[in-house]
C-alpha positions as CSV (number, residue, x, y, z in Angstrom):
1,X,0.0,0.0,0.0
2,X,1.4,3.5,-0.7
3,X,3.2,4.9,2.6
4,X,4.0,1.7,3.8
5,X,8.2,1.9,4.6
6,X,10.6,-1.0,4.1
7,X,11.8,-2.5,7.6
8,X,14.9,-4.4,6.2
9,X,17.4,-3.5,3.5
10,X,19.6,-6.2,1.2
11,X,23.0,-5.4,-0.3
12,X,23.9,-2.5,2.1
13,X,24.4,-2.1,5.6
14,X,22.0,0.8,5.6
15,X,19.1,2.3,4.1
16,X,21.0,5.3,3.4
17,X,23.8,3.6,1.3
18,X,23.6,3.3,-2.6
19,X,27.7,2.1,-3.6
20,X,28.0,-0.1,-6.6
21,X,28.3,-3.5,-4.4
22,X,29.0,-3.4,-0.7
23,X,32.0,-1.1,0.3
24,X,33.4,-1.5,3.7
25,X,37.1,0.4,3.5
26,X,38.6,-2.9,2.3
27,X,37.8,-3.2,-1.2
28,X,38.4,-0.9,-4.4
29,X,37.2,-0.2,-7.9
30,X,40.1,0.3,-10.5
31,X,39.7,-0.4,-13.1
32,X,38.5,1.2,-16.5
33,X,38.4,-1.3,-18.9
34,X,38.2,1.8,-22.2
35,X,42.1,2.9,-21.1
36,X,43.2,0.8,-18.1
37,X,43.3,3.4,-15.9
38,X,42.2,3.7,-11.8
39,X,44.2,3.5,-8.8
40,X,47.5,5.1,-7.6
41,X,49.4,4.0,-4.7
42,X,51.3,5.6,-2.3
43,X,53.7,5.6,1.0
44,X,54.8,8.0,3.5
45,X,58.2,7.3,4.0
46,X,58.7,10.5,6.2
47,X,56.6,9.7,9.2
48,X,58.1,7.6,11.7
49,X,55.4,4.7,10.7
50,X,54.9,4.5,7.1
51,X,51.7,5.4,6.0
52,X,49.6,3.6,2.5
53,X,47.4,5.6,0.7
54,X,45.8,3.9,-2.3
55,X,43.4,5.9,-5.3
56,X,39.9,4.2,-5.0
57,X,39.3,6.0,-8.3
58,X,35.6,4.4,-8.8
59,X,34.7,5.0,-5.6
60,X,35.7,8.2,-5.3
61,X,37.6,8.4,-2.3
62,X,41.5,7.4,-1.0
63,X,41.9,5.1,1.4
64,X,44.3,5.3,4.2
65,X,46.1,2.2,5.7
66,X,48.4,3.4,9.0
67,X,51.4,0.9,8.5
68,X,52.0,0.0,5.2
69,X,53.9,-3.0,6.7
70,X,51.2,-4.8,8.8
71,X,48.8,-4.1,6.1
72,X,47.4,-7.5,5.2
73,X,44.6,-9.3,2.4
74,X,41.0,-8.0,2.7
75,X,42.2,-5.5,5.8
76,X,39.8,-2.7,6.3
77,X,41.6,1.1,5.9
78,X,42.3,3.0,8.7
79,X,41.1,6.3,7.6
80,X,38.9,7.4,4.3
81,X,39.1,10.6,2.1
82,X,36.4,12.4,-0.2
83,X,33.9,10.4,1.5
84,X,32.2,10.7,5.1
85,X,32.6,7.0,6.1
86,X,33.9,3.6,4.4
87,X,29.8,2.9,2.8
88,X,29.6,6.1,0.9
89,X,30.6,7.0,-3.0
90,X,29.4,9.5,-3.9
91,X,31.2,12.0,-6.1
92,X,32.2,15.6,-4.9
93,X,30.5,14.4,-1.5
94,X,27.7,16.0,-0.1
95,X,26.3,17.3,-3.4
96,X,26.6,14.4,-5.7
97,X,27.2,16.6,-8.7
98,X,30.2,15.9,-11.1
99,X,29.8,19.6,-12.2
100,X,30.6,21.2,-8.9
101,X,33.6,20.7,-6.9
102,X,34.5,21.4,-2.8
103,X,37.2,21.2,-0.8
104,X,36.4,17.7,0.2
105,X,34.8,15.4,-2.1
106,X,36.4,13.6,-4.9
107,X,35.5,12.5,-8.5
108,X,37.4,9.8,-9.9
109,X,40.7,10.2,-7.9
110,X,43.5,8.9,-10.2
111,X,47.0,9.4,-8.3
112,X,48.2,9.7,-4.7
113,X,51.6,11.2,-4.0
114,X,53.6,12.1,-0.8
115,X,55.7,15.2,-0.5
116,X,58.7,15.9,1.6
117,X,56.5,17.3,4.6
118,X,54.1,14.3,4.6
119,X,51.5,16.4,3.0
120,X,49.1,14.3,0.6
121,X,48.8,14.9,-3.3
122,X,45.9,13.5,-5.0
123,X,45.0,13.6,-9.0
124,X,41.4,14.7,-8.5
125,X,41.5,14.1,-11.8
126,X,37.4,13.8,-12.6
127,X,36.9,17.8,-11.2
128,X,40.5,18.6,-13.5
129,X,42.7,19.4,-10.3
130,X,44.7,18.3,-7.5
131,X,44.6,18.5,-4.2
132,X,46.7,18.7,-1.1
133,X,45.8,17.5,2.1
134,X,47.6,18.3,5.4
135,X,48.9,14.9,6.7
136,X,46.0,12.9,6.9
137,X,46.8,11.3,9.9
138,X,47.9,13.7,11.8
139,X,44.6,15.4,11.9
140,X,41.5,14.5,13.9
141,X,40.0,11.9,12.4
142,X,35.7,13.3,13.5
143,X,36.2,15.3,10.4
144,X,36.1,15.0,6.7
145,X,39.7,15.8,5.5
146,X,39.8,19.0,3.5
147,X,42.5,20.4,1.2
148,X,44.2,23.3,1.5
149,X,45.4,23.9,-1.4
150,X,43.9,23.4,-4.8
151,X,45.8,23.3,-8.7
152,X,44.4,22.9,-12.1
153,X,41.4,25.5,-10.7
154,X,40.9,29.0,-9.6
155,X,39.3,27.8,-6.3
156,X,38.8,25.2,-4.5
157,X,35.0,25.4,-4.1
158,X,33.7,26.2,-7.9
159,X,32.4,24.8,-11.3
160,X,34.2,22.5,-13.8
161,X,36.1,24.7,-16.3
162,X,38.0,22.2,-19.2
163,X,39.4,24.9,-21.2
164,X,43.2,24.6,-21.5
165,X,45.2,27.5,-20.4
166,X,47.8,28.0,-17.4
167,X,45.8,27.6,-14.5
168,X,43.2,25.1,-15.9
169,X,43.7,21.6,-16.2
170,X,41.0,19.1,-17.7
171,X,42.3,15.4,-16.3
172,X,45.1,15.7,-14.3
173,X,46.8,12.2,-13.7
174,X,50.3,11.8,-12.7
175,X,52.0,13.4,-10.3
176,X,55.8,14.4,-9.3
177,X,58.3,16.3,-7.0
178,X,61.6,18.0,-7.9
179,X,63.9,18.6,-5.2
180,X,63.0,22.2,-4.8
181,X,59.4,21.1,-3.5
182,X,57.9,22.8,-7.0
183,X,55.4,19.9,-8.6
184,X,54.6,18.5,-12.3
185,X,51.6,16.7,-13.4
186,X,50.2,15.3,-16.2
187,X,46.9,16.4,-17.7
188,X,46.0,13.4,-20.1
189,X,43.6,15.0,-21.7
190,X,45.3,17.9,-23.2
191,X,48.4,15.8,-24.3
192,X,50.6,17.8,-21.6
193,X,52.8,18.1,-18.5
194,X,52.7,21.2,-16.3
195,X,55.2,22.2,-14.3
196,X,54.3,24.4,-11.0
197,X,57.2,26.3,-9.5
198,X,57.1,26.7,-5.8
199,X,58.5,30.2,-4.5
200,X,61.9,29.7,-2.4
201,X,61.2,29.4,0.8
202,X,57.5,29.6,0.5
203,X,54.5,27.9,-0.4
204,X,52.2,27.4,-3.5
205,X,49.0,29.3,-3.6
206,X,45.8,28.6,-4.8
207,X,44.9,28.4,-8.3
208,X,48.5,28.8,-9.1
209,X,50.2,30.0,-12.6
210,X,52.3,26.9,-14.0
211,X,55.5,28.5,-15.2
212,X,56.3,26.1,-18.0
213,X,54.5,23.1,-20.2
214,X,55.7,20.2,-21.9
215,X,54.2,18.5,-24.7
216,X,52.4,22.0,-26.6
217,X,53.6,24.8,-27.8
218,X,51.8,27.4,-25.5
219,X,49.2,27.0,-22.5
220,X,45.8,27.4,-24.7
221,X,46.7,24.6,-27.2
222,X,46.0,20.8,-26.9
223,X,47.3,18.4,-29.8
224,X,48.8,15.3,-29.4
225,X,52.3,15.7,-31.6
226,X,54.4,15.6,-29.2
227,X,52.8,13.8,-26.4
228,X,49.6,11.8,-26.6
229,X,48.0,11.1,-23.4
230,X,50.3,10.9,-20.5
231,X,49.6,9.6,-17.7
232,X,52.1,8.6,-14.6
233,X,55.3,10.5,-13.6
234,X,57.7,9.2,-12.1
């Protein structure tokens, strides 16, 4: 009869859940069988007690494992990313829209990284940006983890922009350190790499001008002559 409310609910461990399968923090989703991309891996080799981070690309969320050396088949992850608990997936958490980005949620996370300070890098490569996290778990763990700083956008609350220029990127996917702290990445989609200068003795800001790019001739073009789809750095 109309009204009448389901008591019991199959195939999640709440009425309030909605993920492709049953996610529990101990399971990902990878794998895009058009390009073979999904999933980045990570460790924090400058914290006393190395930290694994792992790009749970379809889910839209990175998981968190605090030893990488105890961490075992089918173990649940100690901490969770771009989503409010281990059930959820839902992209650019709370809003659900893949148009509209935060300084929280995720969509389609590609790549973790680790700088020198322990801070984390992730390819939010969906919303054409990446992010960095303060060291995740170093913070309180009651909250959801937000970035503080955002590159490949203006801000780090705002709408998807794809058009290629300096600050604009449209699918980041790898990332990588020079010694001097400054940062490239890889925007797969515009058949480049761009290369972010960080000021001596300073930090990077938000929305950030790269200083140089590889693979085009100039900032607004995108053809793939010299490079065709990049994807990790190392």
């Amino acid at each position: 009869a109309p009204g009448i409310q389901a008591t019991r609910v199959v195939g999640q461990v709440d009425f309030k859940y909605n993920s492709k399968n049953l996610i529990e923090g101990r399971e990902f989703d990878l794998f895009d069988s058009q390009d073979g991309s999904g999933g980045g891996v990570a460790v924090d080799t400058v914290s006393s007690t190395p930290h694994l981070y792992v790009a749970d690309t379809f889910n839209h969320r990175v998981l968190g494992f605090n030893d990488a050396r105890k961490v075992k088949p089918g173990q649940a992850a100690d901490l969770v990313i771009g989503q409010p608990d281990f059930y959820t997936a839902v992209i650019n958490y709370p809003g659900g829209d893949s148009q509209h980005f935060n300084a929280s949620g995720l969509f389609l996370p590609e790549t973790v990284a680790v700088d020198s300070a322990g801070n984390l890098w992730v390819a939010d490569s969906g919303n054409g940006r990446v992010l960095r996290f303060p060291p995740p778990f170093a913070q309180s763990q009651t909250t959801l983890p937000s970035a503080n700083l955002v590159l490949g956008k203006a801000y780090v609350v705002g709408a998807s922009d794809p058009d290629a220029s300096s600050v604009n990127m449209r699918f980041p996917y790898g990332i990588a350190f020079a010694l001097d702290g400054s940062v490239a990445v890889s925007d797969y989609a515009l058949d480049r790499v761009l290369y972010f200068q960080k000021t001596a003795g300073g930090d990077f800001t938000n929305g950030q001008t790269a200083t140089s790019v590889i693979g085009q001739p100039d900032f607004g073009s995108s053809t793939s002559a010299e490079l065709n789809q990049p994807m990790r750095l190392v």
